[in-house]
N, C-alpha and C positions, 0 to 999 in steps of 0.2 A: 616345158613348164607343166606339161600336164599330166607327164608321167612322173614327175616330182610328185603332185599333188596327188597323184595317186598310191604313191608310195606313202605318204603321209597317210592317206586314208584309211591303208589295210594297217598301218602301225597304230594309228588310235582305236580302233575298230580290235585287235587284239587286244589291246589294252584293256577296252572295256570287259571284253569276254573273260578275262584273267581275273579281273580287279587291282589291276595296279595303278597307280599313283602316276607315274609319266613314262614313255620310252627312254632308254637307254639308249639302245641301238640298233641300228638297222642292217641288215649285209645283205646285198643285192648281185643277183649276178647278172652280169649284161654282156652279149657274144655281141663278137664284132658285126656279124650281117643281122643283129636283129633290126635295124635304121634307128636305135635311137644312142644318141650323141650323152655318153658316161660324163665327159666334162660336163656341157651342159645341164643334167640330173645334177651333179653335185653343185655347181651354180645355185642353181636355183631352191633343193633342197630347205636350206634354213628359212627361206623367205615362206616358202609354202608351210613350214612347218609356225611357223612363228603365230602365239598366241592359243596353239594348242597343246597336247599334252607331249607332243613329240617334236616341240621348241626345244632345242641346246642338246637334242639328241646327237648322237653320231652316226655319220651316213657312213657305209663300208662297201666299196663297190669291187667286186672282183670279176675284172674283164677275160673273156673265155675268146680265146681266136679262134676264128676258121678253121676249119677242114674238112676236105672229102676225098671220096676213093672213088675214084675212078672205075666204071660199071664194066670194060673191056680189058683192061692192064693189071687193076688193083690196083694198083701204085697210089698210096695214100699224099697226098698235097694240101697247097694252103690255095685255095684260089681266091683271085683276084674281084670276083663277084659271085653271086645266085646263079649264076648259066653253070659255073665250071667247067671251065675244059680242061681237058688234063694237058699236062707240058711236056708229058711223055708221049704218048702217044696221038693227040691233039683231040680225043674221043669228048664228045660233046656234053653234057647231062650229069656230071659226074655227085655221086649223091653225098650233101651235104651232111656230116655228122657231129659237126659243134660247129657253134658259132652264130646258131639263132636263138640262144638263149634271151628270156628276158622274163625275170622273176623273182619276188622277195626271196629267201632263203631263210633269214632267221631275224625272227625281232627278240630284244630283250628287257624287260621291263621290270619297273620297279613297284 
């Protein structure tokens, strides 16, 4: 919920900086190991937004998976957590390069 509300927050907040009339729309991007739950944001969305300027907007959420490369092999992978280990060669730490995304991307207003 709160990262709902807080999406709402930066979308009226632009809004005002612009001078327009009400949000449009919103495109959000969210990785899978950021911890927070894309269905849920879109849940809740309308309610947080309802009674402000970015009521009956549209929420657009494009989910980014996982990946890292492994710091010993290379061998690029999807891991299964934040530790990473690689599947190849079992190398521990392996460094994370999408999928802690969590960020407005674009608002658009009217």
């Amino acid at each position: 919920m709160s990262v709902a509300m807080s999406i709402v927050d930066i979308a009226v907040s632009r809004l005002n900086e612009e001078g327009g009339a009400r949000v449009m729309k919103v495109n959000v991007t969210v990785g899978e190991l950021s911890g927070v739950e894309a269905g849920a944001v879109e849940f809740c969305y309308s309610a947080c937004a309802m009674g402000t300027a970015a009521e009956g907007s549209e929420l657009v959420i494009e989910r980014v998976a996982a990946r890292a490369v492994c710091g010993e092999c290379a061998r690029e992978f999807k891991p299964d957590n934040p530790l990473a280990i690689c599947p190849q060669c079992g190398a521990f730490g392996g460094r994370i390069v999408s999928g802690e995304e969590l960020y407005v991307d674009n608002i658009s207003v009217e």
